[in-house]
C-alpha positions as CSV (number, residue, x, y, z in Angstrom):
1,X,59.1,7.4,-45.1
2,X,62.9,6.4,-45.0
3,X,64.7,5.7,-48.1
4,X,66.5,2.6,-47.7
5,X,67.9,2.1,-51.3
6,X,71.4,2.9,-50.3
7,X,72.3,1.2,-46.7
8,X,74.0,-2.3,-47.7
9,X,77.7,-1.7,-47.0
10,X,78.2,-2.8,-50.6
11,X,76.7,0.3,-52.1
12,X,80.3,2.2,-50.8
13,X,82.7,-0.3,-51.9
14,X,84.8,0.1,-55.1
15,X,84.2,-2.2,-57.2
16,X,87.0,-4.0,-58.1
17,X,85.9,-6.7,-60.6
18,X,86.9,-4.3,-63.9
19,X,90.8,-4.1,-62.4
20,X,91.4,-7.9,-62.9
21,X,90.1,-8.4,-66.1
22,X,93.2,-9.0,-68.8
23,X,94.3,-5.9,-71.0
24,X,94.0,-7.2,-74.5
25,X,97.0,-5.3,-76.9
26,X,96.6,-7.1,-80.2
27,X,93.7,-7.9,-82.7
28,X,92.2,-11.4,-81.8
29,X,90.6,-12.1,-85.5
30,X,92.1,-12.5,-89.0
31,X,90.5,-9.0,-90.3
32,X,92.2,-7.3,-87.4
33,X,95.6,-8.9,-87.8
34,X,95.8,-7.9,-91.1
35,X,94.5,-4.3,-90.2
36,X,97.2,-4.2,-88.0
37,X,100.0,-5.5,-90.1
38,X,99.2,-2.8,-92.4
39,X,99.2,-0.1,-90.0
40,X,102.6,-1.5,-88.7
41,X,104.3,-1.0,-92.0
42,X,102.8,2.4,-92.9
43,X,106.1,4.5,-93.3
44,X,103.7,7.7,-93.6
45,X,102.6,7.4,-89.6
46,X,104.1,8.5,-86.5
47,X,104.4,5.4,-83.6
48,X,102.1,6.9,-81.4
49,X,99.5,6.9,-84.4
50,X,99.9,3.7,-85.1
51,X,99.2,2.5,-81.6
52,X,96.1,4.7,-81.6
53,X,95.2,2.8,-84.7
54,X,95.8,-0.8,-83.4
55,X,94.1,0.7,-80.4
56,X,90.8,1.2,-82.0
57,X,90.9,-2.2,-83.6
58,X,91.2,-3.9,-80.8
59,X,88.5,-1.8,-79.6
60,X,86.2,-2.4,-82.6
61,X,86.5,-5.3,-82.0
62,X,86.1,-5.5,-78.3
63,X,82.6,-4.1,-79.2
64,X,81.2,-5.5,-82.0
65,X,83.0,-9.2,-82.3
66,X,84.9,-8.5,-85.8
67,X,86.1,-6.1,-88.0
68,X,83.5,-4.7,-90.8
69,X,83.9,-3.8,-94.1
70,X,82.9,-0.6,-93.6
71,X,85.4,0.3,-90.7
72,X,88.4,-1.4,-92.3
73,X,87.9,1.2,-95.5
74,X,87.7,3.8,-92.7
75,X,91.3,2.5,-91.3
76,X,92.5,2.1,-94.7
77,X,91.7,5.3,-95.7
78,X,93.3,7.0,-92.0
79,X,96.3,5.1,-93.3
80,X,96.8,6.3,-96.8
81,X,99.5,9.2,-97.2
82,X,98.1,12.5,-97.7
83,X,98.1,13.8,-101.7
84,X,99.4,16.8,-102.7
């Protein structure tokens, strides 16, 4: 027997359909924008924190359509300043 599951020249091309697809920066829905806006005026948090914040919005989003309740008490929380 041969195994012929591998012999279409398409099976060794990159794909290249992922490269062209847009790069979205910014929350797209009302929950997210406001998520954002408050992680862009947290004085507490270091730039590069912040963009790992709006980051995973845009990535919550990216996955699951909106932001939930659950995961905007989660970013609220990764926002607030530390106690003493």
């Amino acid at each position: 027997m041969r195994d012929v599951t591998k012999t279409k020249p398409s099976h060794y091309a990159p794909q290249r359909a992922a490269a062209s697809a847009p790069v979205i920066d910014v929350p797209t829905t009302a929950e997210g924008m406001k998520l954002a806006k408050e992680v862009g005026e947290a004085s507490n948090l270091s730039t590069e924190a912040k963009a790992k914040l709006i980051r995973s919005i845009v990535d919550y989003e990216a996955t699951h359509g909106q932001c939930s309740l659950t995961f905007s008490r989660k970013l609220r929380k990764a926002i607030r300043p530390a106690s003493s």
